[in-house]
C-alpha positions in Angstrom: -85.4 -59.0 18.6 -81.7 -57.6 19.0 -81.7 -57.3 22.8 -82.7 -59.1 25.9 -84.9 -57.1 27.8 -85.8 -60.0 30.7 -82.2 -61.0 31.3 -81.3 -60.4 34.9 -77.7 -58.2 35.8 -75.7 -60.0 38.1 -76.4 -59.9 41.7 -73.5 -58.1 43.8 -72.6 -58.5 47.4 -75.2 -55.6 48.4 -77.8 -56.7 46.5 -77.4 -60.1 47.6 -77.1 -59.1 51.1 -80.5 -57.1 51.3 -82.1 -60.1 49.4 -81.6 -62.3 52.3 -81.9 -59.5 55.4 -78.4 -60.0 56.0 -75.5 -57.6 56.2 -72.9 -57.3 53.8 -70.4 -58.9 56.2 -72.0 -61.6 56.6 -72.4 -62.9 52.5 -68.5 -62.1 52.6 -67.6 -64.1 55.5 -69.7 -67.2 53.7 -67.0 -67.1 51.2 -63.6 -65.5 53.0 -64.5 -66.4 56.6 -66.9 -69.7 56.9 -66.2 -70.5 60.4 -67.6 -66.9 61.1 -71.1 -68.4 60.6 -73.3 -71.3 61.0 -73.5 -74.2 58.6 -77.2 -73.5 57.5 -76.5 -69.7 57.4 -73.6 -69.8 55.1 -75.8 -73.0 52.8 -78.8 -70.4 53.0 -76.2 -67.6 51.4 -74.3 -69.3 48.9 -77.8 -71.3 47.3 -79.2 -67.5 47.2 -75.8 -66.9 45.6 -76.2 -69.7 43.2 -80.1 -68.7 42.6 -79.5 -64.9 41.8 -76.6 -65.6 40.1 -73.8 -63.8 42.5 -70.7 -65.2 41.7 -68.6 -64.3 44.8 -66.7 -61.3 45.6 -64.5 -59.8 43.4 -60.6 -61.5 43.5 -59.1 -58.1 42.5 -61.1 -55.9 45.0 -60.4 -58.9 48.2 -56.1 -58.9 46.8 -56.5 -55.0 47.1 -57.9 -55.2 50.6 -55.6 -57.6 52.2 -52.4 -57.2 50.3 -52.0 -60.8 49.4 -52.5 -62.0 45.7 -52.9 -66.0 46.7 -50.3 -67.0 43.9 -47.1 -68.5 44.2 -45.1 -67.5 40.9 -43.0 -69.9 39.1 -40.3 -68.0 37.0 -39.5 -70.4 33.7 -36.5 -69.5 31.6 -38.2 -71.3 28.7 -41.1 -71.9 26.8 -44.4 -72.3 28.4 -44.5 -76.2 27.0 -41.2 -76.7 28.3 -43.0 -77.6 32.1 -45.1 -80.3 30.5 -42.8 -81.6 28.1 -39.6 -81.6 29.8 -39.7 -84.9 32.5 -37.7 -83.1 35.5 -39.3 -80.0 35.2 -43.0 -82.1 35.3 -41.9 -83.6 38.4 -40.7 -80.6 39.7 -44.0 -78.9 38.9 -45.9 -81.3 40.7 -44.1 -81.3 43.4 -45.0 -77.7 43.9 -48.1 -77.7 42.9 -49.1 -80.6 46.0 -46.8 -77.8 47.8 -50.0 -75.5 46.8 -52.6 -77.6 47.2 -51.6 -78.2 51.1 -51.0 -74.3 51.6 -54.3 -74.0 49.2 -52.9 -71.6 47.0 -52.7 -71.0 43.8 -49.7 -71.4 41.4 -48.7 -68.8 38.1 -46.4 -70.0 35.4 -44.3 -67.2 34.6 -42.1 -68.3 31.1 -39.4 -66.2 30.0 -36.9 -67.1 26.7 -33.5 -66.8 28.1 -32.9 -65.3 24.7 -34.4 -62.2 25.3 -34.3 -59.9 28.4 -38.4 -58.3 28.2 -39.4 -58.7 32.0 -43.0 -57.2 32.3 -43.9 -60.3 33.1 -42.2 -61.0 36.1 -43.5 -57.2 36.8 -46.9 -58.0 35.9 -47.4 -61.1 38.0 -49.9 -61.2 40.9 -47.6 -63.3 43.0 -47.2 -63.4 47.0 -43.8 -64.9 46.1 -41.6 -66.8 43.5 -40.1 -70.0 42.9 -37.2 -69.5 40.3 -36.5 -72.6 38.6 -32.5 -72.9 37.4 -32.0 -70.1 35.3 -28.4 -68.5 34.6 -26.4 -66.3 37.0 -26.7 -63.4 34.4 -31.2 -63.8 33.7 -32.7 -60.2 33.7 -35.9 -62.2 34.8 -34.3 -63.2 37.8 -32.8 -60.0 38.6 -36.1 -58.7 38.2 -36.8 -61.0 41.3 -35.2 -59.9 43.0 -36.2 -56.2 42.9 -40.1 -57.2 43.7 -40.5 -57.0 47.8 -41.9 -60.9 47.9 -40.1 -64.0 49.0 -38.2 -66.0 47.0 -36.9 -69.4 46.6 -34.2 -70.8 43.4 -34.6 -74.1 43.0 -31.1 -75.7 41.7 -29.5 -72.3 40.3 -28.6 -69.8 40.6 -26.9 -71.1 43.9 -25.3 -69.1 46.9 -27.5 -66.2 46.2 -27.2 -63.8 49.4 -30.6 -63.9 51.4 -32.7 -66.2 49.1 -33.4 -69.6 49.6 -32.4 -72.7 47.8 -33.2 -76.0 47.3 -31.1 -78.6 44.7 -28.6 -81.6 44.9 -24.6 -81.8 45.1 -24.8 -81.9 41.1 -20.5 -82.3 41.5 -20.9 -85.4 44.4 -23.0 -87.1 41.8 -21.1 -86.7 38.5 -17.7 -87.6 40.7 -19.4 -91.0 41.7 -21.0 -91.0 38.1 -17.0 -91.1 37.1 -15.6 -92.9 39.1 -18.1 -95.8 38.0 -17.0 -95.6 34.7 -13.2 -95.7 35.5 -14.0 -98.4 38.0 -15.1 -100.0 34.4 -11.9 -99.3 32.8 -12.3 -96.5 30.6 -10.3 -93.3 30.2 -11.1 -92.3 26.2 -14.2 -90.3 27.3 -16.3 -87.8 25.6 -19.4 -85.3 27.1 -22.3 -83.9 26.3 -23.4 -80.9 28.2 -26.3 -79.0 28.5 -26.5 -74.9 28.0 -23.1 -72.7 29.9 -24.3 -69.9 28.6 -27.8 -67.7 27.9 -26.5 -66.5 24.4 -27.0 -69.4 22.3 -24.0 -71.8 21.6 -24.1 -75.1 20.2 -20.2 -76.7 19.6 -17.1 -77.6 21.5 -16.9 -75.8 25.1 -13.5 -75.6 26.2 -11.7 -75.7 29.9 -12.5 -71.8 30.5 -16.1 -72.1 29.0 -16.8 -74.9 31.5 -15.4 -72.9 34.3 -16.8 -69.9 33.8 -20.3 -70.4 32.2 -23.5 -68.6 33.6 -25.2 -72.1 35.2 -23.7 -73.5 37.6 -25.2 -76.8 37.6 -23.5 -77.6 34.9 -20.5 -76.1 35.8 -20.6 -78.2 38.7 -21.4 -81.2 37.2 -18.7 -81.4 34.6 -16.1 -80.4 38.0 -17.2 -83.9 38.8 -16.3 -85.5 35.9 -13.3 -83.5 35.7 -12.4 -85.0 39.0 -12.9 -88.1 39.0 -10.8 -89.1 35.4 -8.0 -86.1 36.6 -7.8 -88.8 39.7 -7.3 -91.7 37.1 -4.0 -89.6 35.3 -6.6 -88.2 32.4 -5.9 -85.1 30.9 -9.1 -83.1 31.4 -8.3 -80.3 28.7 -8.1 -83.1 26.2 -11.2 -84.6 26.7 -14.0 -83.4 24.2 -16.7 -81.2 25.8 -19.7 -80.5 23.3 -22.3 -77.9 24.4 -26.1 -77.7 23.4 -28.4 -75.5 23.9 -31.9 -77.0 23.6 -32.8 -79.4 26.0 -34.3 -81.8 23.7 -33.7 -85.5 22.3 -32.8 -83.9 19.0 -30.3 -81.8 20.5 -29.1 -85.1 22.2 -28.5 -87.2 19.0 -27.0 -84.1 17.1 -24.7 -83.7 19.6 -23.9 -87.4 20.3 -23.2 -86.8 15.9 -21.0 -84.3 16.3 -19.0 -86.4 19.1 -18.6 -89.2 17.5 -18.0 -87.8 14.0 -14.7 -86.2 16.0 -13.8 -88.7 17.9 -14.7 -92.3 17.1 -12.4 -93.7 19.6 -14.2 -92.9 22.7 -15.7 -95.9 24.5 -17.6 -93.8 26.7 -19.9 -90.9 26.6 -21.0 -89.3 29.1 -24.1 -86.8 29.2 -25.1 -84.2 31.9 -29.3 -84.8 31.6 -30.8 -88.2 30.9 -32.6 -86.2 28.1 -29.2 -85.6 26.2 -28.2 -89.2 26.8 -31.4 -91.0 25.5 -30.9 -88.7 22.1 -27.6 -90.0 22.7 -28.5 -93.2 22.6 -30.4 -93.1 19.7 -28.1 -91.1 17.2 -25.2 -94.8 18.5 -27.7 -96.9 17.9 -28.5 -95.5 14.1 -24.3 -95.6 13.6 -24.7 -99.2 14.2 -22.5 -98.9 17.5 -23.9 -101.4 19.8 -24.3 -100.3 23.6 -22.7 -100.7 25.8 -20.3 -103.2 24.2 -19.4 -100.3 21.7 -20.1 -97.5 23.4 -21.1 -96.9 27.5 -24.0 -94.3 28.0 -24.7 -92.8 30.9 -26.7 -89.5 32.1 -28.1 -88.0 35.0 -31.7 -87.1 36.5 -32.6 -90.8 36.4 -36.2 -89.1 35.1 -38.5 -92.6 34.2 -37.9 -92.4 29.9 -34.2 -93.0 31.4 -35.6 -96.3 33.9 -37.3 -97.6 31.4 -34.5 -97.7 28.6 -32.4 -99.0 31.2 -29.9 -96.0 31.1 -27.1 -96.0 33.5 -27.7 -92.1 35.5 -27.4 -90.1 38.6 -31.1 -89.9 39.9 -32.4 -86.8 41.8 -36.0 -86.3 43.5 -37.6 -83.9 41.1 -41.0 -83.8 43.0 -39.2 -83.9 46.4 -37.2 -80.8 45.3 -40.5 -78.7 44.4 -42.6 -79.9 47.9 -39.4 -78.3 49.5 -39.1 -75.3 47.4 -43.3 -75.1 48.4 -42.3 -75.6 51.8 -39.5 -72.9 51.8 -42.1 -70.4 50.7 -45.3 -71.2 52.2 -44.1 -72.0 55.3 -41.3 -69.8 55.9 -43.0 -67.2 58.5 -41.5 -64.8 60.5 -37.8 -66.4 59.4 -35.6 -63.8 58.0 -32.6 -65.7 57.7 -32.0 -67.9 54.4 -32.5 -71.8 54.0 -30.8 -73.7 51.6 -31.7 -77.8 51.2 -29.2 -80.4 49.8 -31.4 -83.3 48.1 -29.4 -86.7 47.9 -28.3 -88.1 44.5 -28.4 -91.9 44.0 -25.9 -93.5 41.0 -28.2 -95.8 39.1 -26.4 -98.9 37.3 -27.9 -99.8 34.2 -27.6 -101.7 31.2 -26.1 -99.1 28.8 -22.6 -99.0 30.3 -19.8 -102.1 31.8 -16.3 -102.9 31.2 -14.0 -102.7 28.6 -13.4 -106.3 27.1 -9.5 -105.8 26.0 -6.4 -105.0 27.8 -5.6 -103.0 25.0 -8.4 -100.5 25.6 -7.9 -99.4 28.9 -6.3 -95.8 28.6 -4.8 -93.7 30.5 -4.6 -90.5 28.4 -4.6 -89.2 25.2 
């Protein structure tokens, strides 16, 4: 036999309806609107539901009908594995998602490359708002947001953005202590490792107008910090070597660390702008046979728990704290029209991959 002549269609919401004697408002409100019934109504409707087969009214129809897709969008700049691989942006995802579970929402991944500018998919999604996590100044998807007629909440970057909430940390307080640590410790021959300025890809030195005017300002901010805090101890910032990567990945971290080192094997510090970058970092000293910290200091900043546990010297920031606000923001923000933005505080963790110099003769105080 090539067909199935005794299986049964699917029950609807009418048929269902005159199966029990009921009306049709009433096996809707057993699903959309419980307290509308009885408790041994609404049992009798959803086991006839679960007998006949009727599996509950439509989600496209019901988002139609009240206007409201019961999504919260979250707008990735990156690869769809990035927001389980990458540690901050797990902890930022679960911070949102409890966000969602509270509001009892649901919660859409949106990724986007920040190498290419096709943005149907911030047009496509079903969303009653989005959560942007840092993406550049200059992101089409962004800008394509913005033009959808939903709330909307950044989360780190872009920041300052008129009528949009935000929630991050005072990246530049936390690099300045971050610095001031280390010339507490003596040194002054630094070098840094810096996550993406830019969307276009660039992976090499970034010099004093690059790290001024780049496209994300959390690390623009972050590396004013730094520039602070050894400008304050007589260091020539525009001699200090900046080296930009792209990926966010521990491979990106020990070629970078590479090239830094290759260049300039008189630091006695390097500094990175993500714990990620520093623990590649770490490894790439490590293989040179530079001992740390009594060869080398390391330190980062996220103070995610890869970085606890190797003992890394960072600036810590509350990932999952950061996405229940940025939850909050949205699902809670009413009849407010005016815009919110939270400051998260940033804690300087002292670890075992940085102290002082040993000898006189290494303190520094330029180039």
């Amino acid at each position: 036999m090539t067909g199935h002549p005794h299986t049964r269609r699917p029950a609807t919401l009418a048929s269902l309806a005159a199966e029990l004697g009921v009306s049709r408002t009433t096996v809707s409100n057993a699903y959309n609107r419980p307290d509308q019934l009885s408790a041994p109504l609404r049992e009798r409707v959803l086991e006839a539901a679960r007998r006949l087969g009727y599996p509950g009214p439509d989600p496209v129809a019901r988002s139609l009908r009240t206007r409201r897709a019961g999504a919260v969008g979250l707008l990735l700049t990156e690869a769809l594995s990035y927001a389980f691989r990458d540690p901050g942006a797990t902890g930022f995802l679960e911070g949102l998602a409890l966000a969602c579970e509270k509001a009892e929402t649901g919660l859409l991944l949106v990724p986007a490359s920040p190498e290419h500018s096709d943005v149907d998919a911030v047009y496509r999604a079903g969303v009653d708002g989005f959560v942007v996590y840092s993406v550049s100044e200059d992101d089409p998807h962004f800008r394509a947001v913005l033009q959808r007629p939903v709330p909307t909440v950044v989360c780190d970057q872009p920041a300052d953005v008129e009528g949009v909430d935000r929630v991050g940390v005072d990246d530049r307080a936390g690099t300045l202590t971050l610095g001031r640590h280390l010339v507490e410790l003596g040194h002054r021959r630094i070098g840094v490792l810096c996550m993406r300025l830019g969307s276009r890809r660039h992976d090499g030195p970034a010099d004093l107008a690059r790290q001024q005017l780049g496209s994300y300002s959390v690390q623009r901010e972050r590396l004013a910090g730094l520039r602070e805090a050894f400008t304050e101890a007589g260091v020539d910032w525009a001699s200090v070597p900046v080296i930009e990567r792209f990926e966010h990945t521990l491979g990106a971290g020990a070629d970078g660390a590479a090239a830094l080192l290759e260049a300039h094997p008189r630091i006695t510090a390097l500094v990175c702008t993500s714990d990620i970058l520093a623990l590649g970092a770490l490894g790439e000293a490590r293989e040179r046979g530079l001992r740390v910290p009594e060869d080398l200091s390391v330190a980062g900043f996220d103070g995610v728990p890869e970085a606890e546990r190797a003992g890394l010297t960072t600036v810590r920031q509350p990932f999952g704290e950061k996405g229940r606000e940025a939850g909050r923001l949205l699902l809670e923000r009413g009849d407010r029209n005016a815009s919110e933005h939270v400051t998260l505080p940033t804690e300087l963790i002292l670890g075992s991959t940085t102290r002082a110099l040993r000898r006189s003769g290494e303190f520094f105080s330029g180039w």
